[in-house]
MARLUM-578506 format. One record per residue (C-alpha): residue in three letters; x, y, z. Coordinates in steps of 0.001 Angstrom, whole numbers, plus 500000, padded with zeros to 6 digits. Example, Ala and Ser with C-alpha at 12.3 -4.5 7.8 and 13.67 -1.06 7.14 Angstrom:
BEGIN
ALA512300495500507800/SER513670498940507140/
***
This chain:
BEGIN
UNK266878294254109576/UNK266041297152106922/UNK269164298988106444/UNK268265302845106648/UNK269620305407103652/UNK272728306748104409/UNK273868309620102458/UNK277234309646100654/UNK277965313243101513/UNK281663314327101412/UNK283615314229104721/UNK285283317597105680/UNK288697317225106646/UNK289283319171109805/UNK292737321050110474/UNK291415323390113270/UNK294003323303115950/UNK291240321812118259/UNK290857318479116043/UNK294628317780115994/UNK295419314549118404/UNK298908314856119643/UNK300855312003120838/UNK304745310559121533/UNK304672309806117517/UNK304264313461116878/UNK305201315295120308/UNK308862316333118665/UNK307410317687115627/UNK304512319819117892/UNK307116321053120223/UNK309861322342117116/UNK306948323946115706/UNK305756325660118854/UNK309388327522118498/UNK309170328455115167/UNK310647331910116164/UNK313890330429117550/UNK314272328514113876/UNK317811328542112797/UNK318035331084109681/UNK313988331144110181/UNK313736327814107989/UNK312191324525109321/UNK311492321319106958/UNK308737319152108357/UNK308986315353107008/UNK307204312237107225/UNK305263309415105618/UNK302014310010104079/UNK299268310247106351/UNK301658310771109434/UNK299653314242109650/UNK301715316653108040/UNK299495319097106458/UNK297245319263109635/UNK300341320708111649/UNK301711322402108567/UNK298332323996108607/UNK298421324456112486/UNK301758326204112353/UNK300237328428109062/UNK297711330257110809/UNK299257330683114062/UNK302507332188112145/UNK299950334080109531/UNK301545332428106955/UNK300863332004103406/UNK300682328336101761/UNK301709327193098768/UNK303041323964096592/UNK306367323516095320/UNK304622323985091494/UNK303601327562092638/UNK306210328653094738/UNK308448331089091980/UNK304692332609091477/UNK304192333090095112/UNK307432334735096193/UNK307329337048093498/UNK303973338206095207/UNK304877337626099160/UNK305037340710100745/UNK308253341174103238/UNK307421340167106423/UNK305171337345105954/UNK305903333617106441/UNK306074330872104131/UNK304389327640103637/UNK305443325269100927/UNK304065321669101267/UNK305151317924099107/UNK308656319760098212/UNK310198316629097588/UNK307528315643094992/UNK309204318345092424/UNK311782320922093605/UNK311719323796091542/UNK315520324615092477/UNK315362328310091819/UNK312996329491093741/UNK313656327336096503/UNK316863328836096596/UNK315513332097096652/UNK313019331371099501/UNK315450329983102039/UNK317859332923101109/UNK314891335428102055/UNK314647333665104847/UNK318094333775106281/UNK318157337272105512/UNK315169338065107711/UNK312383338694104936/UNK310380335776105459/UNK310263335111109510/UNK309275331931109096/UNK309899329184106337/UNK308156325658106588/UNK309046323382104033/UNK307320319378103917/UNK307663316886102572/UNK307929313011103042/UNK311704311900102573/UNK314344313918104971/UNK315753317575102714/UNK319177315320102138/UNK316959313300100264/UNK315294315552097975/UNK316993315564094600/UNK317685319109093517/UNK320028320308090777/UNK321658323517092229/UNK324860323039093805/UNK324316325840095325/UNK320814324435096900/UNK322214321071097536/UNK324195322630100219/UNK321451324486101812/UNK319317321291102062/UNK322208319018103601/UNK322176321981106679/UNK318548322590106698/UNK317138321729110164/UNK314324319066110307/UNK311944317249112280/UNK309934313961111633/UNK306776313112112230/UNK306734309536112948/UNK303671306465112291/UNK301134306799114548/UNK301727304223117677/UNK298775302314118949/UNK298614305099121667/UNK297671308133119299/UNK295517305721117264/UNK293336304618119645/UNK292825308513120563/UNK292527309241116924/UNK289860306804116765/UNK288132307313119827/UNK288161311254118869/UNK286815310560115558/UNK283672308502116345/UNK283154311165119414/UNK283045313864116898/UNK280704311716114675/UNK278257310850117731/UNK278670307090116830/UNK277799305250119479/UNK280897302287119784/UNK280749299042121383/UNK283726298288123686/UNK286681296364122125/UNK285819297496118686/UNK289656299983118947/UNK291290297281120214/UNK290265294929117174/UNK291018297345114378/UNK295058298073115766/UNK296342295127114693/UNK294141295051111511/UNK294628298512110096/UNK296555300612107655/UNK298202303297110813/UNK297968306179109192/UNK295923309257110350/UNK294190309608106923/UNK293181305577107363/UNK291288306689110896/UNK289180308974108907/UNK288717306709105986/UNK287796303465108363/UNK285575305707110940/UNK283423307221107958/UNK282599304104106381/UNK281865302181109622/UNK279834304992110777/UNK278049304771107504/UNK277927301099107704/UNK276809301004111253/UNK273733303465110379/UNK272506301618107513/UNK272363298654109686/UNK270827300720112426/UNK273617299057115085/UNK276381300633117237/UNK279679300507115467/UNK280668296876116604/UNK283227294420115931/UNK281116292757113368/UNK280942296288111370/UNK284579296896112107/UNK285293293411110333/UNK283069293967107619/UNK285106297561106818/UNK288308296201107294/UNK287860293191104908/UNK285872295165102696/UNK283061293488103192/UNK279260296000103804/UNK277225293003103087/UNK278750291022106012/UNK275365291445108135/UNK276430289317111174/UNK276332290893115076/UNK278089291236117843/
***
């Protein structure tokens, strides 16, 4: 069979509201969000494993809340322009704390300036190794919810949503091969369904178990069928 040209165009990474697939794995962290107004001292710290789906909530929560977003590299330069009155964003804390201005930002918080203070990262705030003594303190009280590994339940409807979206047609049993086969992350859904829908059109076949194998093992010039 001659495969077709499939072009290697950049996949856009969806965090519309619409595209997010909720499940038991993430229904606690959905549902603390959802209150965000009823957030002790306004501050909430949102934790998890890569690829659990952080920054598509985080992002969720952002624009219903208005907020603005920002790392913990730029957050000193952000509060110093964040206008009273408008929520906070501040994703990967625990990948450098600047202690200062994290300080500062739960402290505005408390006090009513910022309405709404989301904090992520992947290890719980107890965790995150900050200097301050001061800060240490705040982190050991700071409210938190986790997002946990997808189950096989919210894969499969990550998966099935994903080759939906795509139009790829998909052979039946072709979800139930990959669960016990693949990295369960939501990033890895995204990842696997792009190349097997690239796969799958170059060999001008539904997405099948033989293209599912070939992904998975890393193998495109596998050409069996199935």
């Amino acid at each position: 069979m001659t495969g077709q040209l499939v072009l290697n165009l950049p996949v856009r990474v969806d965090f519309s509201a619409e595209s997010f697939v909720e499940g038991r794995a993430n229904a606690d962290a959905v549902a603390a969000l959802s209150r965000w107004r009823d957030w002790p001292r306004a501050v909430m710290a949102l934790t998890g494993p890569g690829g659990a789906g952080k920054s598509h909530l985080a992002a969720i929560w952002a624009q219903r809340a208005g907020a603005r977003t920002t790392d913990a590299a730029s957050l000193a330069a952000c509060l110093a322009v964040l206008p009273s009155g408008v929520s906070l964003l501040v994703e990967d804390v625990d990948q450098g704390i600047d202690d200062a201005a994290l300080f500062h930002a739960i402290n505005r918080a408390a006090e009513g300036d910022i309405p709404g203070l989301l904090i992520t990262g992947r290890t719980p705030p107890v965790l995150w190794r900050a200097g301050l003594p001061d800060l240490v303190s705040r982190l050991r009280a700071l409210p938190h919810v986790e997002l946990s590994e997808p189950d096989d339940e919210l894969l499969t409807r990550l998966l099935l949503k994903q080759f939906q979206d795509r139009g790829a047609p998909l052979r039946p049993g072709v979800v139930e091969y990959m669960l016990p086969r693949m990295e369960r992350s939501v990033s890895a859904v995204r990842s696997l369904v792009d190349r097997m829908d690239k796969l799958a059109l170059a060999r001008q076949t539904p997405v099948n178990r033989a293209v599912a194998r070939a992904v998975l093992e890393d193998r495109p010039e596998d050409g069996d069928s199935e």
